[in-house]
DSSP file (Angstrom, degrees, kcal/mol; ACC not computed):
  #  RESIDUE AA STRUCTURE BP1 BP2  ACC     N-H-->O    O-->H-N    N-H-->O    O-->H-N    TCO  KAPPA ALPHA  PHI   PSI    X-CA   Y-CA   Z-CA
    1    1 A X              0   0    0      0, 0.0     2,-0.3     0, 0.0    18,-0.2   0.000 360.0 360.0 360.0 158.3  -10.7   15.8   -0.1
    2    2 A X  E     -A   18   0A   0     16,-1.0    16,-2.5     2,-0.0     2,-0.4  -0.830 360.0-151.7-134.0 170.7  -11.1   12.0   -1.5
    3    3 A X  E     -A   17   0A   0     -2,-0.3     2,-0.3    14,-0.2    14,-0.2  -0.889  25.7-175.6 174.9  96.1  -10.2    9.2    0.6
    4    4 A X        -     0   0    0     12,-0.7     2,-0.3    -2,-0.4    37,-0.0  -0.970  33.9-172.0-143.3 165.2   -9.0    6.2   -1.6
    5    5 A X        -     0   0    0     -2,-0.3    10,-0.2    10,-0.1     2,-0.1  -0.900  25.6-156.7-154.7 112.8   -8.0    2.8   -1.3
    6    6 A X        +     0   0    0      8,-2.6    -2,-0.0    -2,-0.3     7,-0.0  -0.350  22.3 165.3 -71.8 157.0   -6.6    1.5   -5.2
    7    7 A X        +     0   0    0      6,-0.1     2,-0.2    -2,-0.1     6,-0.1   0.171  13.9 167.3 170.5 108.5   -6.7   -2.2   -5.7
    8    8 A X    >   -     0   0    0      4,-0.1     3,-4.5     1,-0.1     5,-0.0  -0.674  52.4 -74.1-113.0 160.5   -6.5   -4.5   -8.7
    9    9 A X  T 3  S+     0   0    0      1,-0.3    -1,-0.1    -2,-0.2     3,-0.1  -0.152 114.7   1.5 -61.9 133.2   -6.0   -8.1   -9.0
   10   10 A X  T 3  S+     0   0    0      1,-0.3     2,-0.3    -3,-0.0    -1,-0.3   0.569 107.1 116.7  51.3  20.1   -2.4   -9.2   -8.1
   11   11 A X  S <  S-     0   0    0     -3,-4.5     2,-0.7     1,-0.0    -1,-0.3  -0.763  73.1-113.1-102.5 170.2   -1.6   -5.9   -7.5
   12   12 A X        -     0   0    0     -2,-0.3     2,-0.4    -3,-0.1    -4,-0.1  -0.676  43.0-110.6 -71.2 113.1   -0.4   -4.3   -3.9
   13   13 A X        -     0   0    0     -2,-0.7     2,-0.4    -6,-0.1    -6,-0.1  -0.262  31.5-157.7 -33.6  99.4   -3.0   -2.0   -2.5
   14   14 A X        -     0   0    0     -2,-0.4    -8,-2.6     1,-0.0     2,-0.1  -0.852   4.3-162.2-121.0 136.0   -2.4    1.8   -2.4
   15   15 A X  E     + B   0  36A   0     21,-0.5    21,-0.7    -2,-0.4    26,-0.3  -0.694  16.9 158.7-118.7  99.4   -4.0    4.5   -0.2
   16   16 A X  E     - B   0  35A   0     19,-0.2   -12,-0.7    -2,-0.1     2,-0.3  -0.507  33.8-129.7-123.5-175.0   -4.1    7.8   -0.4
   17   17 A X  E     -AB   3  34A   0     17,-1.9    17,-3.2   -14,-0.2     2,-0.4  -0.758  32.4-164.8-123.2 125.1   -5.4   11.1    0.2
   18   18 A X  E     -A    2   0A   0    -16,-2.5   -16,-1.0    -2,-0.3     2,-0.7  -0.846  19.8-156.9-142.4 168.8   -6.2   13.7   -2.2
   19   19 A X        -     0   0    0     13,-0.4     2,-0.5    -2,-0.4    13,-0.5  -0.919   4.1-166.5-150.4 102.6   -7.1   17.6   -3.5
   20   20 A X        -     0   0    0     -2,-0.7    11,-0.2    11,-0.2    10,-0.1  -0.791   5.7-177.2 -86.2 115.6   -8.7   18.8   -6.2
   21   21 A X        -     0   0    0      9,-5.6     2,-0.2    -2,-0.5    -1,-0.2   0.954  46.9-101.7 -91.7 -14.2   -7.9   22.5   -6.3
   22   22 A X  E     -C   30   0B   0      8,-0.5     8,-0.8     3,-0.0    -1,-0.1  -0.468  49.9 -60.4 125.2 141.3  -10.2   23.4   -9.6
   23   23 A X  E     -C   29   0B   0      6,-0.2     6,-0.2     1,-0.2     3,-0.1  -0.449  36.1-159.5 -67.1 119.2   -9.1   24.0  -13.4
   24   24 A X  S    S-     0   0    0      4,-1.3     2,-0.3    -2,-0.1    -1,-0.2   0.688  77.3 -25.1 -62.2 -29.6   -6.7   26.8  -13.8
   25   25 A X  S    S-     0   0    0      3,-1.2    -1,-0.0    -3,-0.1    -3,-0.0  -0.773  88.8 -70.4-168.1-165.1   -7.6   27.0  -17.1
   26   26 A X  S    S+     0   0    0     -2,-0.3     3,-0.1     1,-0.2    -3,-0.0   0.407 122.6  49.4 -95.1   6.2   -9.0   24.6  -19.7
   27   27 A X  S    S+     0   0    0      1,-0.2     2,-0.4     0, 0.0    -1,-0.2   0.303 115.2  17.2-129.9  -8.5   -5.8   22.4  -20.2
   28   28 A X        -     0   0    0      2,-0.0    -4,-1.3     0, 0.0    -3,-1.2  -0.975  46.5-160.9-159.7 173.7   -5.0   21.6  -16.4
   29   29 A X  E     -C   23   0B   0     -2,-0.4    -6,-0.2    -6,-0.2     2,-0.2  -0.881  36.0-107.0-171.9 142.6   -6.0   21.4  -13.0
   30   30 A X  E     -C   22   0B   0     -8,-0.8    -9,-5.6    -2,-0.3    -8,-0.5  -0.396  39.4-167.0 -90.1 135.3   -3.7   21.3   -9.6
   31   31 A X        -     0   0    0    -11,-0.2     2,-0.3    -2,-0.2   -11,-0.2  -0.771   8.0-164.5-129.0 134.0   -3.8   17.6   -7.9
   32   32 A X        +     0   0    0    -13,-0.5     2,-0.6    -2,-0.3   -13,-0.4  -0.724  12.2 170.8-124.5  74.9   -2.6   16.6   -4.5
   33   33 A X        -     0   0    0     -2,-0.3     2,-0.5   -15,-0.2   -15,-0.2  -0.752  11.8-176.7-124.0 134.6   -2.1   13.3   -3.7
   34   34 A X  E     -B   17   0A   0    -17,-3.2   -17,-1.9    -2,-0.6     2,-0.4  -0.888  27.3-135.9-106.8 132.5   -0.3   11.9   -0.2
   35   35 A X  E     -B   16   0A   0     -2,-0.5   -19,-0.2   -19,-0.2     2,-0.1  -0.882  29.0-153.2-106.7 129.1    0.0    8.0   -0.2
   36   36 A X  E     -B   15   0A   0    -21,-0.7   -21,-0.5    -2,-0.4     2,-0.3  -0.452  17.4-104.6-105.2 149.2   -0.9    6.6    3.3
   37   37 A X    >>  -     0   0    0     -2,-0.1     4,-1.5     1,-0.1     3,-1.4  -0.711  38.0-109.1 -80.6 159.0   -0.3    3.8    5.3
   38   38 A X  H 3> S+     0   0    0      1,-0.3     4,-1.9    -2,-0.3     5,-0.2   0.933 126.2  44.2 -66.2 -61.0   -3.2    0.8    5.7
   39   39 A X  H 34 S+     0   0    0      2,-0.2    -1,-0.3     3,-0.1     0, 0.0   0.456 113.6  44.3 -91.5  30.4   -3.4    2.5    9.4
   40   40 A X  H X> S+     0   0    0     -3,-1.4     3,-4.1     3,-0.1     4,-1.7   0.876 114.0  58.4 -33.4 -95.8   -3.3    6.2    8.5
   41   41 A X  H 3X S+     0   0    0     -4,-1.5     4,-1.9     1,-0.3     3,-0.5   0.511 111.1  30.3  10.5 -93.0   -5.5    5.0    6.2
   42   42 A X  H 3< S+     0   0    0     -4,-1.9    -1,-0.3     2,-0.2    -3,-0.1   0.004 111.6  64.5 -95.7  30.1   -8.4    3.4    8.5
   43   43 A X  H X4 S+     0   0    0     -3,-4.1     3,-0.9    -5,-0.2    -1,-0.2   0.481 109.8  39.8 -89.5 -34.5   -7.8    5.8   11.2
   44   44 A X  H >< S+     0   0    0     -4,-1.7     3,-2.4    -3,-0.5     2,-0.5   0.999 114.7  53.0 -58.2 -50.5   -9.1    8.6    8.4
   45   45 A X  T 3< S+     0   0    0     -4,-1.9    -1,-0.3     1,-0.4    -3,-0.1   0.202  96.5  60.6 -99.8  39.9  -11.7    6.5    7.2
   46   46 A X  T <  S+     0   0    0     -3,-0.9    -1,-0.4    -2,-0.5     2,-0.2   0.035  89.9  90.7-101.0  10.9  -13.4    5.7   10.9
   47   47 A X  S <  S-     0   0    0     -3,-2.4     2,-0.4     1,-0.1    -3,-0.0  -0.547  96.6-102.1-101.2-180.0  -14.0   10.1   11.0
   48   48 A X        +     0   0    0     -2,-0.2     2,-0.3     3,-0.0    -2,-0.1  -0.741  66.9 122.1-107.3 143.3  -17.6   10.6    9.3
   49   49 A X        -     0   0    0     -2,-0.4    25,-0.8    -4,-0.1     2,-0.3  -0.897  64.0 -47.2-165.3-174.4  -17.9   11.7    5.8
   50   50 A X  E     -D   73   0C   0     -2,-0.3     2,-0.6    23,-0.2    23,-0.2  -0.582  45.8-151.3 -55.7 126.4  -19.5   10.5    2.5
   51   51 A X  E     +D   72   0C   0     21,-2.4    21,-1.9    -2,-0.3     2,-0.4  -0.885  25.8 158.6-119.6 122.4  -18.9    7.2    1.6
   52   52 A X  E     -D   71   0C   0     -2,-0.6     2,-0.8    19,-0.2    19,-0.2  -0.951  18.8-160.3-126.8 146.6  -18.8    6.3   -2.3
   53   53 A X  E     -D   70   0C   0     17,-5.1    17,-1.8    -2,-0.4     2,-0.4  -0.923   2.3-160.6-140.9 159.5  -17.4    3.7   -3.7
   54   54 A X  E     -D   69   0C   0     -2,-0.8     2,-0.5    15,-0.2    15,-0.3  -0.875   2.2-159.7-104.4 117.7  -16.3    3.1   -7.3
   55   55 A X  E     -D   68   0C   0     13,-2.6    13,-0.6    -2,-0.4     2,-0.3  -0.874   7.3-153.8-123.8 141.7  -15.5   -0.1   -9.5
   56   56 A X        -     0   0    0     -2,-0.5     2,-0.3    11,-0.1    11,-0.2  -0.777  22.6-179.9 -94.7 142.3  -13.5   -0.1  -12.8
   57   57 A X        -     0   0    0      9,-0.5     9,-2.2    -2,-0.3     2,-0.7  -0.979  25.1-133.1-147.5 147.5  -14.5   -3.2  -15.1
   58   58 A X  B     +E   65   0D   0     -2,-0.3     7,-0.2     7,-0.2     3,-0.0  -0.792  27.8 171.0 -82.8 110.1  -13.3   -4.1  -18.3
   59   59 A X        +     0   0    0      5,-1.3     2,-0.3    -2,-0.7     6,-0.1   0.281  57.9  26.6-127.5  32.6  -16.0   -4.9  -21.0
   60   60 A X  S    S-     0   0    0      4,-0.6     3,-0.4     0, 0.0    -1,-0.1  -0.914  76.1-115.3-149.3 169.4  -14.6   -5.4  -24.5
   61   61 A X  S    S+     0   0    0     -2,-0.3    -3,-0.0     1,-0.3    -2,-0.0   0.274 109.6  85.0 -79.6   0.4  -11.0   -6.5  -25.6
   62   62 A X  S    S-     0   0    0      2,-0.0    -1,-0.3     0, 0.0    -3,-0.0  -0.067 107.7-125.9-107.3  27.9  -11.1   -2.7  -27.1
   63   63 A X        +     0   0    0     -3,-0.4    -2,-0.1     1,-0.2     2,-0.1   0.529  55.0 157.3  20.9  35.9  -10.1   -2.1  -23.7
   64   64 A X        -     0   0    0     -6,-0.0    -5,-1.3     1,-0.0    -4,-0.6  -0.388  33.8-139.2 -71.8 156.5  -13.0    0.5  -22.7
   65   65 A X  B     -E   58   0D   0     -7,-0.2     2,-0.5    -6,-0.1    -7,-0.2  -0.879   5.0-141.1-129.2 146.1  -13.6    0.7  -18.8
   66   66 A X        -     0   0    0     -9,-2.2    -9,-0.5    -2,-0.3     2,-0.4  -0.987  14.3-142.4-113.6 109.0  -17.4    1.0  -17.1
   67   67 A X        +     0   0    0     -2,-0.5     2,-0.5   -11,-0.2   -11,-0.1  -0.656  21.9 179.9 -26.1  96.8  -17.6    3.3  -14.1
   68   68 A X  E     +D   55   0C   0    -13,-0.6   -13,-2.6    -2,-0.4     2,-0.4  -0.994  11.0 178.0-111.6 120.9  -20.3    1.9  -10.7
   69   69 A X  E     -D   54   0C   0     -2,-0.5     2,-0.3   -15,-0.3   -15,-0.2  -0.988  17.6-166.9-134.9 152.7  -20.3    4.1   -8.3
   70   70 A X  E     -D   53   0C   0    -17,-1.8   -17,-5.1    -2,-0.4     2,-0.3  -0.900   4.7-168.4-127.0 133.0  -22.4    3.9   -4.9
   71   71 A X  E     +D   52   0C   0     -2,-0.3     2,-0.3   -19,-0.2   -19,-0.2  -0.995  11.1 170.2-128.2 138.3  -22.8    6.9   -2.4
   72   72 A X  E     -D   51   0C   0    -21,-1.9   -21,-2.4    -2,-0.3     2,-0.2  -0.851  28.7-130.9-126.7 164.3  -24.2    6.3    0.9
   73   73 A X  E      D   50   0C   0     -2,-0.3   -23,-0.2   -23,-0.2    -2,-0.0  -0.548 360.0 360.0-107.5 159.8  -24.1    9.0    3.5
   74   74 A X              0   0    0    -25,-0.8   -24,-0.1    -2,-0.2    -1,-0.1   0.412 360.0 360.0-150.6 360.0  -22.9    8.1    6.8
C-alpha cells in the first residue's frame, strides 16, 4: 500500500491511499485508490513504514518530467 500526498503549484493538495494488485496481463493492472482527509491522512502517516518521497520536475519545453526519489527507513 502507498501513502501519498499530491501537490503542485496553485493546485489544492490531495491524499490518498492506494493498491497495486499486479498485472493481469500485459495491457492492465487493477488500481485502488481512496482519497483521504489531511487528518486521515497524518494519522496513517504517524504508523511506521517506509518513507520515500518523490519529485516531478519539468526540464525541457518538450514537456519530459525527471523522477527524485529518496527512501529512508523509519
Amino acid at each position: 500500500m502507498r501513502l501519498r500526498k499530491v501537490s503542485a503549484e496553485h493546485e489544492a493538495i490531495i491524499f490518498k491511499l492506494g493498491k497495486k494488485y499486479g498485472k493481469g496481463n500485459s495491457f492492465s493492472e487493477q488500481v485502488v485508490s481512496v482519497y483521504l482527509t489531511e487528518v486521515e491522512f497524518n494519522v496513517m502517516a504517524a504508523m511506521p513504514g517506509t518513507v520515500a518521497k518523490k519529485s516531478l520536475t519539468r526540464q525541457s519545453t518538450a514537456g519530459l518530467l525527471c523522477h527524485r526519489q529518496r527512501v529512508n527507513s523509519t
